[in-house]
N, C-alpha and C positions, 0 to 999 in steps of 0.2 A: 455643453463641452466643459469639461475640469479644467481649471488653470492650473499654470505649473505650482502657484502655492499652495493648491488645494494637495495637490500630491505630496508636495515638503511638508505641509502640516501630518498627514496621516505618516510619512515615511516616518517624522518625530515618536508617534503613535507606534509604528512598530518598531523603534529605536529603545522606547520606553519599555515595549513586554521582555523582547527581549534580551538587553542589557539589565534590567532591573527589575521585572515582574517575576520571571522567570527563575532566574538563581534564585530568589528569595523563595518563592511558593517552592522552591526543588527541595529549599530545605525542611520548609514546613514538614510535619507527620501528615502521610499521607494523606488520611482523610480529608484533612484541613485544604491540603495542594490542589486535591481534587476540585475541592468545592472551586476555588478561587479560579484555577482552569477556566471550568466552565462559564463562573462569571466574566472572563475575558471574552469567553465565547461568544458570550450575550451582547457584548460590546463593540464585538469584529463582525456579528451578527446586522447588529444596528448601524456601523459605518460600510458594512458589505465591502470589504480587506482580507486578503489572508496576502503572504509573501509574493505568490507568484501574481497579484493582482496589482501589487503596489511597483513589482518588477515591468509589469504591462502598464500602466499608469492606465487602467480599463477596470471598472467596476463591471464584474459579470459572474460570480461564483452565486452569489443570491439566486439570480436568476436563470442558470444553468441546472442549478442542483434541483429547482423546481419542476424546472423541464422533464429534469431525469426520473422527478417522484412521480410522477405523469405518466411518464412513458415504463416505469416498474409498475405503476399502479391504477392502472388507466381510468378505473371507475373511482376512484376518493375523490372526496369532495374538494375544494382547494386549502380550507383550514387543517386536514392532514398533511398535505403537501408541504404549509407554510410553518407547521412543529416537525417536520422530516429537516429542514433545512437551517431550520435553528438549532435540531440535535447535532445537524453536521457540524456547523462550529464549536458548539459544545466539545463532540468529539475530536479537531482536530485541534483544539488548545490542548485538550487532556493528549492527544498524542504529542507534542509538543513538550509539555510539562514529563511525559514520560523520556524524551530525546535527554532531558538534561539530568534525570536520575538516572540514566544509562551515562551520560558523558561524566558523572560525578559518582559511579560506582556504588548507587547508594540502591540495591536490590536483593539486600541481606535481608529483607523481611518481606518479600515477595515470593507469594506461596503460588504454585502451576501444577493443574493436574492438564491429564491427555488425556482423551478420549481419540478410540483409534491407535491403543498404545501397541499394536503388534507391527503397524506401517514403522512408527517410530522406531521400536526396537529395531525392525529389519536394515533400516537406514543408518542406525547409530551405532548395534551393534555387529551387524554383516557386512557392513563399509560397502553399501550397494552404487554408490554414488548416484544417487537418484537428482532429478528434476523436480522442485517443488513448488507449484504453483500457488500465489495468492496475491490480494489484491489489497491497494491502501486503504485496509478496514478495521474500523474498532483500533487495538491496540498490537498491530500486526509485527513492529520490530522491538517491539517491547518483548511479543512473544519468542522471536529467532534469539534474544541476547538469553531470555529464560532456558530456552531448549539447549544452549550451547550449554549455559553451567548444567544443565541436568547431562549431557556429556556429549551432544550432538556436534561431528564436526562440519561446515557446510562454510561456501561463500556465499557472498549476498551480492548481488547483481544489484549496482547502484548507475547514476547516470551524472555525469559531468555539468547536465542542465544547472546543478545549482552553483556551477562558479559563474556562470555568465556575467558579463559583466554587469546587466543592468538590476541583479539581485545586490540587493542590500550585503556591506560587510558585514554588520554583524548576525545575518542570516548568514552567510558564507561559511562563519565563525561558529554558526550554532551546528551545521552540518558536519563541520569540520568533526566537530567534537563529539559531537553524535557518533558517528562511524567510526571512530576513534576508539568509543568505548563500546561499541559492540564488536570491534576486529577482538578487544579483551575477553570476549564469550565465543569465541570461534574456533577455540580449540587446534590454532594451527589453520582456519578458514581464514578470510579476508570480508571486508566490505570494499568493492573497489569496481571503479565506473565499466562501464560494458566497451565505450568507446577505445580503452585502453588495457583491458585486462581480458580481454574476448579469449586469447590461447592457455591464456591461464587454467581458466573457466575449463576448457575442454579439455586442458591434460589431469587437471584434476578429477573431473567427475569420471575419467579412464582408471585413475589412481584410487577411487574409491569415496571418496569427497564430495558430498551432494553441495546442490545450488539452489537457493533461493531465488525465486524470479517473480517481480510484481508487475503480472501480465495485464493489466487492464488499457491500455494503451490503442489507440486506435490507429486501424492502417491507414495511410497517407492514399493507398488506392487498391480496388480491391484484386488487381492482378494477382501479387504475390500476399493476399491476406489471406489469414485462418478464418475461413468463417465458419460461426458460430450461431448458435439458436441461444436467444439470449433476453432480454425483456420484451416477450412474446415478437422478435424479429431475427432474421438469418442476418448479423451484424462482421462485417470485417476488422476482425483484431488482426494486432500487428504480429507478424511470423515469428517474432523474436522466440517465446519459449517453446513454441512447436520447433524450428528449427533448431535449436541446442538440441532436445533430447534425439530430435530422430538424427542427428548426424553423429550423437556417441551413442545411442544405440540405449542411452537409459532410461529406468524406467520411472513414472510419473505419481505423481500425486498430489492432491493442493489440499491445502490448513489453512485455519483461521485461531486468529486469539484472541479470546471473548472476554472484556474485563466483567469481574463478579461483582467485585467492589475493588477496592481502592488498592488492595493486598493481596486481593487474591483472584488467577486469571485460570484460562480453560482454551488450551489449545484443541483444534479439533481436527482432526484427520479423514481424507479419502481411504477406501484401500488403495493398494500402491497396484499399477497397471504395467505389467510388462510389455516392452517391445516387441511386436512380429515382423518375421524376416519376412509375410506377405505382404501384409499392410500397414505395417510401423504401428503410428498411435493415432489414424486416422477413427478408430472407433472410439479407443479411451480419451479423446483430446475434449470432445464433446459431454464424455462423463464429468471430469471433472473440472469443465467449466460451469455443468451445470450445477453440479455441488455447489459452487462459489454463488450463485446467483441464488440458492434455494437459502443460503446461511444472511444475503442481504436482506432478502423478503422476510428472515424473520426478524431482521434489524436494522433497515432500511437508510434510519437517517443516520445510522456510525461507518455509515461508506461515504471515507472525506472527498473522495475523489471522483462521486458522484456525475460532479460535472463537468465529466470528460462523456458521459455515455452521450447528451446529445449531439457530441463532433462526430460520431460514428457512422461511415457509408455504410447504406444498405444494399447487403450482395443484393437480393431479388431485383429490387431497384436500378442497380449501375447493369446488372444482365440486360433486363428491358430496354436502358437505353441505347443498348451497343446493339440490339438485334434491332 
């Protein structure tokens, strides 16, 4: 069991990226920021840390994220598993390091192609207000702040989980500004928590104004979950983005944003799935989940949020035990 100075020493640790890592590597030339990123990675890696761990004072993303390479991966040996988990940090300093060249406006020299660019068009330039589904992966709001200057208007479904109080302030401070600087790429969209801008959300996407939603989230039970066929298991996600779209009627599709290198990224698009007045989006929900799962498998360890899949009930499972 950690004592409480074990926690104050690492809370220092992430006082240190940061306050001080951070701004600095932001301003470095990208490649440079990059590289440094990652070496933090290796580092949050080796003390097994990220924000929400030091907020839990529970060392457990190491070992969740492993679980999860398992259960995407089931036959790898375990020396795959344990470089899947060390990209994850890699990856989610570098998404970090990209938080604070969005909150410091510094993406005049970031270049994004689409693939998929006719979904895009339909969204951006037929004001469809679509649902767009993706997950905390690779370089995912780096990509919505790029889409926005390329001319996309949409809001961003964020969650209030990072004011808690037992999140570090200047983790509070970094979100803050994060969000901050991508409401600047919005075109007139917003970043703003789910818990508090829920009516927003739904008279805009009526208005024409798509929604970004980072569905990976697991349902608390599987009464009201979406489930989904998902690392070869029928898994309960949380209803959240199924229920937005089918109660305004919009239509769906989920992206990802693949960094190429340090400058240059690659959004990737579903087709976009319209609503049926038979059966809503109980057929498309499943397409472009699976989309999202087929884009992890071919990059397994840049999904930071990895280790959320082994909290996941399983429908088959929880049916069994109620019959």
């Amino acid at each position: 069991m950690q004592t409480n100075r074990h926690w104050r020493r690492l809370g220092y640790v992430q006082w240190l990226i940061f306050q001080i890592v951070w701004p600095l590597a932001a301003r470095l030339p990208k490649s440079l920021g990059v590289r440094a990123a990652e070496w933090v990675g290796l580092v949050l890696y080796a003390l097994d840390i990220d924000w929400r761990s030091i907020a839990l004072q529970r060392h457990y993303v190491k070992d969740k994220t492993h679980k999860a390479a398992k259960m995407l991966l089931p036959e790898s040996p375990d020396s795959l598993a344990t470089s899947l988990v060390r990209t994850r940090f890699a990856t989610a300093s570098v998404e970090e390091l990209q938080g604070h060249w969005i909150a410091y406006d510094r993406l005049g020299d970031v270049e994004l192609s689409i693939e998929g660019k006719e979904t895009f068009d339909a969204i951006c330039y037929k004001k469809l207000g679509a649902c767009l589904l993706t997950f905390h992966f690779d370089s995912t709001l780096l990509g919505v702040s790029l889409m926005g200057r390329a001319g996309l208007a949409t809001n961003l479904m964020t969650s209030n989980v990072v004011e808690n109080p037992s999140v570090s302030p200047c983790v509070q401070t970094y979100f803050k500004n994060k969000y901050a600087g991508i409401d600047r790429h919005l075109n007139g969209g917003i970043a703003a928590y789910v818990e508090t801008h829920l009516r927003r959300f739904y008279a805009d996407i009526k208005a024409g104004v798509s929604i970004v939603i980072l569905g990976e989230a697991p349902a608390s039970e599987c009464q009201d979950a979406t489930p989904i066929t998902f690392a070869n298991q029928r898994l309960a996600f949380a209803p959240g983005f199924l229920r937005v779209a089918e109660k305004t009627k919009a239509p769906i599709a989920a992206f990802v944003c693949v960094r190429v290198s340090a400058k240059k990224y690659r959004v990737i698009f579903t087709p976009l799935y319209a609503y049926s007045d038979a059966s809503g989006h109980t057929a498309n929900v499943q397409a472009i989940f699976s989309f999202m799962e087929a884009q992890i498998r071919l990059r397994p360890g840049r999904w930071w949020a990895a280790d959320q899949l082994p909290n996941f009930l399983s429908v088959e499972e929880n049916r069994a035990k109620s019959h």
